[in-house]
N, C-alpha and C positions, 0 to 999 in steps of 0.2 A: 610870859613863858615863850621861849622861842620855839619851834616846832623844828625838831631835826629831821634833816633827808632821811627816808627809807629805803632802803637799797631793795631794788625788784629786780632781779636775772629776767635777761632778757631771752624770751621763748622764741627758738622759731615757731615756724608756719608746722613743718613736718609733728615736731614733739608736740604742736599744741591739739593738733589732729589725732594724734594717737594717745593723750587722754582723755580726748572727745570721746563719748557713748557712740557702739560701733553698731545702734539700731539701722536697719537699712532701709526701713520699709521710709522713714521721714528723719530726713537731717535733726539729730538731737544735738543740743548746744551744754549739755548737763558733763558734768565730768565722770568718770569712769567708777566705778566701785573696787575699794581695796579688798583683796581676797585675806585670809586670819593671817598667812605667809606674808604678806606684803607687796604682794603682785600685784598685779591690776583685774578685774575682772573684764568682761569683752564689754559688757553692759553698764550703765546706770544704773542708781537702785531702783529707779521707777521701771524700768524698763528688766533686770532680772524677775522683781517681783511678777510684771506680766508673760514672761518666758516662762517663770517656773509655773505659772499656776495652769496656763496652757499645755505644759509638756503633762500633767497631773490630771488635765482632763482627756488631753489624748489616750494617756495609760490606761487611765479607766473604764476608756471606749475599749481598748483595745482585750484588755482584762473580762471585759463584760461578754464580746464575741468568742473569744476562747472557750470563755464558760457555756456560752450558747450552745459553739459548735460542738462539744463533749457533749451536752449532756441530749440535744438530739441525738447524736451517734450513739451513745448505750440506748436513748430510747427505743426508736425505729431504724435499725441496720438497712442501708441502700439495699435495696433489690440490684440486680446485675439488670434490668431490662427497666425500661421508661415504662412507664405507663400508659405513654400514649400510643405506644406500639400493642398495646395488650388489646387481643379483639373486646368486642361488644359483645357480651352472648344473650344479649336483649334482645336483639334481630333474629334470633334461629330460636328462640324457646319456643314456639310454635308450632315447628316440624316434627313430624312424625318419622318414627328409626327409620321406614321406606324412605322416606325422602335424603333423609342422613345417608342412608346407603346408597341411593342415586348418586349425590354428591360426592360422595367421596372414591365412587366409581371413575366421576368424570372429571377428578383432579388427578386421580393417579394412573390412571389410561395416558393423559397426555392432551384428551378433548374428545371432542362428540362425533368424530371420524371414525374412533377405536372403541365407541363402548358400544358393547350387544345391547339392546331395548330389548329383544325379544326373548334371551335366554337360549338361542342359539347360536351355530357356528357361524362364524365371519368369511371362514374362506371363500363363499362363492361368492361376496359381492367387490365388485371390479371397482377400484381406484379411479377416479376421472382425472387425476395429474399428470 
């Protein structure tokens, strides 16, 4: 039997790259996946298969926080104020209403310049400023 020539078209460099697998992360040597149309896909099938299953676990990450962040918001509604700005009221259960009313004399006065101790008038005592 004599064995006849097979005729092979000759590829460029350019066309043989572009149905080379257009993984980028490592030069693949595999050729490209036909799409149902006829097209090329960007991928190899080793490498679509690993694309799709990756975009399927990002969705799910992503699908899963959604549902997180819903269903805290119906549970506990933000407050408008941090908490960490919210006083202690550990520190003052102690005081007696006098002392709450001392306090609160000598925030709204302005300081201990302008508040009466004695329950009298202030005009006669002279400013040293």
């Amino acid at each position: 039997m004599s064995s006849l020539p097979v005729f092979v078209p000759a590829v460029s460099n350019q066309e043989a790259q572009e149905m080379r697998c257009g993984y980028r992360s490592k030069r693949c040597e595999l050729p490209r996946s036909l799409k149902r149309n006829g097209k090329l896909h960007r991928f190899c099938d080793y490498h679509r298969m690993k694309a799709n299953v990756n975009q399927r676990r990002v969705d799910q990450k992503r699908r899963e926080m959604t549902q997180k962040q819903t269903a805290d918001a119906s549970v506990s509604p933000r407050s408008t104020q941090d908490a960490s700005f919210l006083p202690d009221v550990a520190w003052y259960d102690d005081l007696d209403p006098e002392d709450l009313e001392y306090l609160d004399q000598l925030l709204s006065s302005g300081g201990v310049e302008n508040m009466d101790f004695n329950g009298g008038d202030r005009s006669d005592v002279v400013s040293n400023k």
